[in-house]
C-alpha positions in Angstrom: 0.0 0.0 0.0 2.0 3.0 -1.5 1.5 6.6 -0.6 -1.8 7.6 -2.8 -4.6 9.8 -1.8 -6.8 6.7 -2.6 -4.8 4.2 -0.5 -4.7 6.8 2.4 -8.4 7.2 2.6 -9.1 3.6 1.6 -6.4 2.9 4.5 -8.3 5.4 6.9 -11.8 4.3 6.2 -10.3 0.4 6.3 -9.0 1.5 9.9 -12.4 2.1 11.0 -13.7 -0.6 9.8 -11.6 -3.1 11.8 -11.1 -0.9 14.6 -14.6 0.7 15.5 -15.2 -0.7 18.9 -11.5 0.0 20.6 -11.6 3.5 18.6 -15.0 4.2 20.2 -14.4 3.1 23.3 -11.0 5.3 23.5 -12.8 8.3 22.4 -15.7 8.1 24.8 -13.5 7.6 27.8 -10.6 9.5 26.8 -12.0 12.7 25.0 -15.9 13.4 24.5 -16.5 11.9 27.9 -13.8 14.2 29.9 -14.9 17.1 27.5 -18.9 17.1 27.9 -18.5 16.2 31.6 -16.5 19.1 32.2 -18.5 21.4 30.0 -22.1 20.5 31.5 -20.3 20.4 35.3 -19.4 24.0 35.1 -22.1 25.1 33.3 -24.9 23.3 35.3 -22.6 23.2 38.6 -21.4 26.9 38.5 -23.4 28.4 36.2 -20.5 29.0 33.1 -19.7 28.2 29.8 -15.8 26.9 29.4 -14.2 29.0 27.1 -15.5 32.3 28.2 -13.9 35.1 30.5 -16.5 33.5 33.5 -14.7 30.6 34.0 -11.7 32.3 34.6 -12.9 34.6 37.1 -13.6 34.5 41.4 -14.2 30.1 42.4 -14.4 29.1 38.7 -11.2 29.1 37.8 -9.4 26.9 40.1 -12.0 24.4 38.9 -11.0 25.4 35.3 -7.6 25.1 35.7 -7.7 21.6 37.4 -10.1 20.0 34.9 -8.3 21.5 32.2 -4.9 20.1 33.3 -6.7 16.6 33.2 -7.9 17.0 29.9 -5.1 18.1 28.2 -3.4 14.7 29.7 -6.8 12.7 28.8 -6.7 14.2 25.3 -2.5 13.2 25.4 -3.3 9.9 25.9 -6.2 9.8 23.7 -3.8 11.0 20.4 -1.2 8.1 21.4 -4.3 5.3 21.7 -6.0 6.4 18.1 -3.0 6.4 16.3 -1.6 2.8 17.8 -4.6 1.7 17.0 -4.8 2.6 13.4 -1.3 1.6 12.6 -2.1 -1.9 14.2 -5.2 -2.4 12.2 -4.0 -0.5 9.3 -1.2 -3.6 9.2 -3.4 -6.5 10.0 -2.2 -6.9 14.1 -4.5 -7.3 16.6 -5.6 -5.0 19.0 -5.1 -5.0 23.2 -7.0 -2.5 24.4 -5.6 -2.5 27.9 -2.1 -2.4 26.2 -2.7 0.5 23.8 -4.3 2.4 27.0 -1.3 1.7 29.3 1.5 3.1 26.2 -1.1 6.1 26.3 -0.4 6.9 29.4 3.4 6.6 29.2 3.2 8.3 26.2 1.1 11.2 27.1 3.9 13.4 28.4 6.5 13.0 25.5 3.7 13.7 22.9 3.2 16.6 25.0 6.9 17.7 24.3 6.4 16.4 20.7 3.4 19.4 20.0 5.3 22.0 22.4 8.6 21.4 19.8 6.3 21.5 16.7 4.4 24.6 17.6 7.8 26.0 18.8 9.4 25.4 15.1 6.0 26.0 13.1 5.7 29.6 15.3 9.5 30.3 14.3 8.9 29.1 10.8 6.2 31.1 10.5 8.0 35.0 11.3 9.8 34.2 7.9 6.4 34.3 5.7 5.1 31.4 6.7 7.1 29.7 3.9 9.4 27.6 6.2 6.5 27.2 8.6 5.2 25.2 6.1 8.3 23.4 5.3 8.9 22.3 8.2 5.1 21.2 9.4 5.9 18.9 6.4 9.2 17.3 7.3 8.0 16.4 10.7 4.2 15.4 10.2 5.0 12.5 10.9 6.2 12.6 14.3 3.7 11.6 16.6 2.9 8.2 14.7 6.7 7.4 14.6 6.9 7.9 18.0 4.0 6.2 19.1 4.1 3.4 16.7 8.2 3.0 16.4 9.1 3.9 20.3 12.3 5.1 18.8 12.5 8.3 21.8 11.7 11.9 21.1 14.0 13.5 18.6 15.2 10.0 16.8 11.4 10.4 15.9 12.1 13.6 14.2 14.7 12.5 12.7 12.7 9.1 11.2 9.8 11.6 9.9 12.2 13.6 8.1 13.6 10.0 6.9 10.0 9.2 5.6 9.2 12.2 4.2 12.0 12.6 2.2 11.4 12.5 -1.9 7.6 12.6 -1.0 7.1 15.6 0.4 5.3 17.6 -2.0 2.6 15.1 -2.1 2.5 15.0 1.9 2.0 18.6 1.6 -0.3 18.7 -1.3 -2.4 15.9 0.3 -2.4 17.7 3.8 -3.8 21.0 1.7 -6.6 18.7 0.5 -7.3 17.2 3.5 -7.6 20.7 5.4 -9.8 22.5 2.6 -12.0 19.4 2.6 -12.4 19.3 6.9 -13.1 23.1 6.4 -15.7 22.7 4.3 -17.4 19.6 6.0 -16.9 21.6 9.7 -18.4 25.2 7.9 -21.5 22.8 6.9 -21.6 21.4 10.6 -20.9 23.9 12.8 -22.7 27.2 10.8 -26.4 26.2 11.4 -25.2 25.4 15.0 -23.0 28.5 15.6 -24.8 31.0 14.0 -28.0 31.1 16.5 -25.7 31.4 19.4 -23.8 34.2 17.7 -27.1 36.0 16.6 -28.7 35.4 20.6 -25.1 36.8 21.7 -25.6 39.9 20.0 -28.9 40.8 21.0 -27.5 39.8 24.3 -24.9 42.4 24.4 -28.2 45.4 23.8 -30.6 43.5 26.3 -28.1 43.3 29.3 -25.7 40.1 29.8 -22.4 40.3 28.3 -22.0 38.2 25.2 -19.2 36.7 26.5 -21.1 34.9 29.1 -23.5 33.8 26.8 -24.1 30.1 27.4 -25.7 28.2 24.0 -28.4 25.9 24.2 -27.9 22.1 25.7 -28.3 20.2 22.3 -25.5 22.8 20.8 -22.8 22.2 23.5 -23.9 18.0 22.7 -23.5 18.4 18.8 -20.4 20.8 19.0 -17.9 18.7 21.1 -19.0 15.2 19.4 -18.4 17.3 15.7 -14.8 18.0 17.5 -13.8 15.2 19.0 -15.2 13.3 14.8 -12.7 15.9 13.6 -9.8 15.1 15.7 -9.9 11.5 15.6 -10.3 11.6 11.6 -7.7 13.7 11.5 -5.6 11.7 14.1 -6.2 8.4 11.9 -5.5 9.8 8.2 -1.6 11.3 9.5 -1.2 7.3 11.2 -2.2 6.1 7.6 -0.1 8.4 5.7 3.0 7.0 8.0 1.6 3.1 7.2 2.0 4.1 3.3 4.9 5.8 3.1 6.6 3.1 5.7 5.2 0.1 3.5 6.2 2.5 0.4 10.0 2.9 1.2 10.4 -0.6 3.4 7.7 -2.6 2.7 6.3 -2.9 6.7 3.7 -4.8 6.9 3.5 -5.4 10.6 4.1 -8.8 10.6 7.9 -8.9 8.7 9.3 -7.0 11.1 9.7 -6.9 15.1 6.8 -6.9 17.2 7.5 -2.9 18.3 4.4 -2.7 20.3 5.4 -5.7 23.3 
């Protein structure tokens, strides 16, 4: 399975497939769970909406702070299980949930360090018209999945991306501009109906009294926003673990099962 825009999303989809149950069970405890409960706890516990100046004002934001800190490692943990998973199914290797969850949580803080060193180089990149930004967002894309899937340490897994990537990294780049104009179309079509009654009730809000920053949107829209999300994230989450199955397959022919077992 070379690198192809139809292998990746026949890979992706075929990912899905084989892996629904584990995937779902990961996201629901890992990430929509953590995320709704917090959401609907402050909002219905303390009377804010996360995400607006309220809940980092007077006893909200010690709460804030805390369940954010434990979502951010949730959602850590989270990135590690969906990509083991789909680079296990993707090459035909069974799945242990309890072992995927238990590399999450040792993985958590160095994929932590990996997206801290990215946004570091992309925000650096980035100063110099955005140009080497891009170049460089390229190069490494592949980081997380090579670290996750290859346990090779932290900056050897830069090192492999780049090693990957090499010779193919106009079409990783071409492929990610796809993939992003696509997700921002499909999220506009989502999200719009959803987000443009609160924003229209958050105006009037701002001439009637209450300060549209403490607007709080409807129940169903809080629901329908954070699964829409926490879809996007793990789609997104599962294509880059494809792209490194191709493009390992491509250059070395890995299948998962001619090679060493790197996930015991």
């Amino acid at each position: 399975m070379s690198f192809t825009i139809a292998n990746v999303f026949g890979g992706t989809f075929s990912s899905i497939r084989k892996g629904f149950i584990p995937l779902l069970i990961v996201t629901l405890l890992l990430y929509l769970g953590p995320n709704l409960l917090v959401t609907l706890g402050l909002r219905f516990g303390m009377g804010v909406n996360l995400g607006t100046l309220a809940a980092f004002q007077g006893k909200a934001l010690a709460v804030t702070i805390a369940a954010s800190l434990v979502m951010y490692f949730l959602v850590f943990v989270h990135i590690s299980a969906v990509t083991e998973i789909t680079v296990l199914t993707g090459t035909d290797q069974p799945v242990n949930l309890g072992t995927i969850l238990r590399h999450g949580v040792v993985n958590a803080i160095p994929i932590f360090v990996i997206y801290l060193l990215c946004g570091i180089g992309w925000m650096i990149g980035s100063l110099f018209l955005l140009v080497p930004g891009f170049i460089f967002g390229t190069i490494f894309s592949l980081v997380i999945p090579v670290y996750v899937a290859e346990r090779s340490g932290i900056f050897k897994a830069f090192g492999r991306s780049r090693t990957l990537t090499k010779g193919r990294r106009w079409g990783v780049f071409g492929f990610w501009c796809l993939i992003v104009v696509i997700f921002y179309i499909l999220m506009l079509a989502i999200e719009m109906p959803i987000i443009m009654p609160i924003m229209r009730q958050a105006m009037q809000a701002q001439t009637t009294g209450p300060s549209p920053a403490d607007f709080m949107p409807p129940l169903p829209m809080l629901v329908l926003l954070t699964i829409a999300g926490s879809l996007a994230s793990v789609i997104f989450l599962m294509i880059n673990a494809t792209v490194y199955n191709c493009l390992r397959f491509e250059k070395e022919r890995y299948t998962g099962l001619n090679v060493e077992k790197i996930f015991e």
